[in-house]
C-alpha positions in Angstrom: 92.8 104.1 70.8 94.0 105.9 74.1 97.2 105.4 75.2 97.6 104.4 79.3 100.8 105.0 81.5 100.7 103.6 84.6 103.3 104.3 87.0 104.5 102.3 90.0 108.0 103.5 92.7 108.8 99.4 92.4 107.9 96.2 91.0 105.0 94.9 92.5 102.9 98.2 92.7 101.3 98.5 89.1 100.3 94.1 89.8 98.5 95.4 93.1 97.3 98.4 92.7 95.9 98.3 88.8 96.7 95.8 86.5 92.9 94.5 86.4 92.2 98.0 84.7 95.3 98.0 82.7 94.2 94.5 81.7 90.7 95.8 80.9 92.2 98.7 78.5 93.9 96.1 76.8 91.5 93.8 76.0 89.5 97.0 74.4 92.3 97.7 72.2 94.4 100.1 74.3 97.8 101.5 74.2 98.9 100.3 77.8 102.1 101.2 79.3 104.2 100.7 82.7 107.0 102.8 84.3 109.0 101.3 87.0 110.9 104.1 89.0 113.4 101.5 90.8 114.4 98.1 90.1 113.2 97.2 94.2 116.2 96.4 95.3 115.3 97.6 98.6 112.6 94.6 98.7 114.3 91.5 98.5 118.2 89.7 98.9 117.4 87.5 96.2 116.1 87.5 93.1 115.5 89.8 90.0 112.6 91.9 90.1 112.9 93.7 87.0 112.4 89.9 85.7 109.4 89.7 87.3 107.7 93.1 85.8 108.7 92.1 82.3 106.9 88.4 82.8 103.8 90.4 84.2 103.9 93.0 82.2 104.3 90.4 79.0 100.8 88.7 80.0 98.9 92.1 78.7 101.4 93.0 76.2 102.3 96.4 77.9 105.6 98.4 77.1 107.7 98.2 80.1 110.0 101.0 80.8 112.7 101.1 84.0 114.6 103.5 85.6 117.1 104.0 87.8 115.9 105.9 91.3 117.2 104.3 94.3 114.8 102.4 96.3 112.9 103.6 99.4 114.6 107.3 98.6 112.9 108.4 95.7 112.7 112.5 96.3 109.9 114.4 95.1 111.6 117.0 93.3 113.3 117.5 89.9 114.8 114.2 89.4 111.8 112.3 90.0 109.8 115.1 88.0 111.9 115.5 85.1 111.5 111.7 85.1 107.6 111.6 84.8 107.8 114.1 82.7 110.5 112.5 79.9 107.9 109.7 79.5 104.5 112.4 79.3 106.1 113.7 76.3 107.7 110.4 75.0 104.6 108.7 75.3 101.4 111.6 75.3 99.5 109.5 77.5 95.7 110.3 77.8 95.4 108.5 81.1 97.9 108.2 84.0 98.3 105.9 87.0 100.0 106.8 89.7 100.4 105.8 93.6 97.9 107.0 96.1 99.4 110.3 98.4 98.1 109.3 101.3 100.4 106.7 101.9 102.5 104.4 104.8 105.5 104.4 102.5 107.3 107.5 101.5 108.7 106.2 98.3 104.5 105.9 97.0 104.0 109.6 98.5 106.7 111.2 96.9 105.9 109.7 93.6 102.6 110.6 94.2 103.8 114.7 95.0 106.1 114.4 91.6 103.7 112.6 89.5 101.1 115.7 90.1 104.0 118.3 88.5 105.0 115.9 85.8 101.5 115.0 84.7 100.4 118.2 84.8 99.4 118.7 81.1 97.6 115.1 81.4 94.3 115.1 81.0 93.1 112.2 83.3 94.7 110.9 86.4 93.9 108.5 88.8 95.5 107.8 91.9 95.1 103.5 92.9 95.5 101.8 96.2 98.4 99.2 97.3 98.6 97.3 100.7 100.4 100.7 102.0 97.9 102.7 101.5 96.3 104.5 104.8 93.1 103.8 105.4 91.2 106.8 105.0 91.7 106.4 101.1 88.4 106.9 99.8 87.9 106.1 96.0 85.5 107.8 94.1 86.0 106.2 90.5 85.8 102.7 90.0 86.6 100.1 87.7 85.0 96.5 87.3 87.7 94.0 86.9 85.6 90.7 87.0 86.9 89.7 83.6 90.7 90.4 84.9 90.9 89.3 88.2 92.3 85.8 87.3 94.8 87.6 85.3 96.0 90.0 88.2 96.4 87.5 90.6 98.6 85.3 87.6 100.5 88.9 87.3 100.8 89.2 91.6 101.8 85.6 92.0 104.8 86.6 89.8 106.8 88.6 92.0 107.5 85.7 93.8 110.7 87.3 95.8 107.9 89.2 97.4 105.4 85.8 98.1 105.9 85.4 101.7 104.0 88.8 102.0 100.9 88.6 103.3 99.1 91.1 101.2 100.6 89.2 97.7 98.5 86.1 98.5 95.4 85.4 96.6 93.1 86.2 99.1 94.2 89.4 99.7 93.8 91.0 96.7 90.7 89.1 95.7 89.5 90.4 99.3 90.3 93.8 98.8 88.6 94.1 95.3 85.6 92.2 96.4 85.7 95.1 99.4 85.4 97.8 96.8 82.4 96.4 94.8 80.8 96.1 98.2 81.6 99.8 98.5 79.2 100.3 95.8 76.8 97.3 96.1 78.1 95.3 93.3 77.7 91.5 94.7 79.9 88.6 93.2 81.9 91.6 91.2 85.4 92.5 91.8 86.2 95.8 91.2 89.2 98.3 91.8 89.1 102.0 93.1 90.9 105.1 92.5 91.1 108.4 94.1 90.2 110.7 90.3 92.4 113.8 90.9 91.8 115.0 87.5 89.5 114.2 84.8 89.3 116.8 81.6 86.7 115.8 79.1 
């Protein structure tokens, strides 16, 4: 059994950018776990995301863990390190996801920046894609999520403060994993992609 800790600056981000692969590791028996640096209160007037990671996070049975950075100024240095690095040694995750660095908003690059310090001593880390992400992302390790993708969108269509986003509707994400099978010529598969910036075997 390998344990998983995927980590996401606010609520949304684990739902958009992996929770088909989370599901996956799951469903084989996995120790899956989500961190959630902020409670996204820089996202909405109304509503309580936190509520809406534990009901997503409660359709795969993964440990959800919050803390308490402030949204849209999470730094890069020790607070957000010594963060990432309390739940490495809490939790001894074999795998880690974290946000893409190349990034449009800064609270994904700097969790990106601190995530590379406090998963140093991981073995495996992946960096996965959200609607933010630039362009010139360019994944190199990918995971098939036909089985899941039902169960992402369910987890998506949860965060429901967030719904009148246009990347959060059903043919968005379906879109963009359908985009990365094309990517490497897997018709009628959805698949998601990650940037592998380590991988020790």
């Amino acid at each position: 059994m390998k344990t998983i800790l995927a980590i996401g600056p606010h609520p949304d981000d684990i739902e958009l950018g992996c929770f088909g692969t989370l599901s996956k590791f799951k469903d084989s028996g996995d120790n899956v776990n989500i961190l959630v640096l902020t409670k996204g209160e820089g996202g909405t007037t109304e509503g309580d995301r936190t509520e809406e990671s534990r009901a997503s996070a409660k359709l795969i049975d993964a440990n959800l863990y919050f803390e308490n950075l402030k949204d849209r100024y999470i730094s890069e240095g020790p607070e957000t390190i010594s963060i990432i690095e309390k739940y490495v040694e809490l939790l001894k995750p074999d795998i880690v996801f974290i946000p893409s660095g190349i990034d449009t908003h800064q609270d994904h690059r700097t969790t990106y920046n601190a995530a590379l310090v406090g998963c140093r001593l991981v073995q495996e880390l992946y960096a996965y894609e959200t609607p933010s992400t630039s362009r010139n992302f360019a994944p190199n390790f990918f995971v098939d999520i036909t089985d899941y993708v039902d169960l992402k969108l369910k987890a998506v269509k949860i965060h429901s403060t967030q719904g009148g986003k246009g990347y959060m509707a059903d043919r968005a994400v379906k879109g963009l994993a359908q985009y990365r099978a094309f990517d490497i010529l897997l018709n009628d598969r959805y698949v998601e992609g990650f940037d592998a910036i380590k991988v020790i075997k």
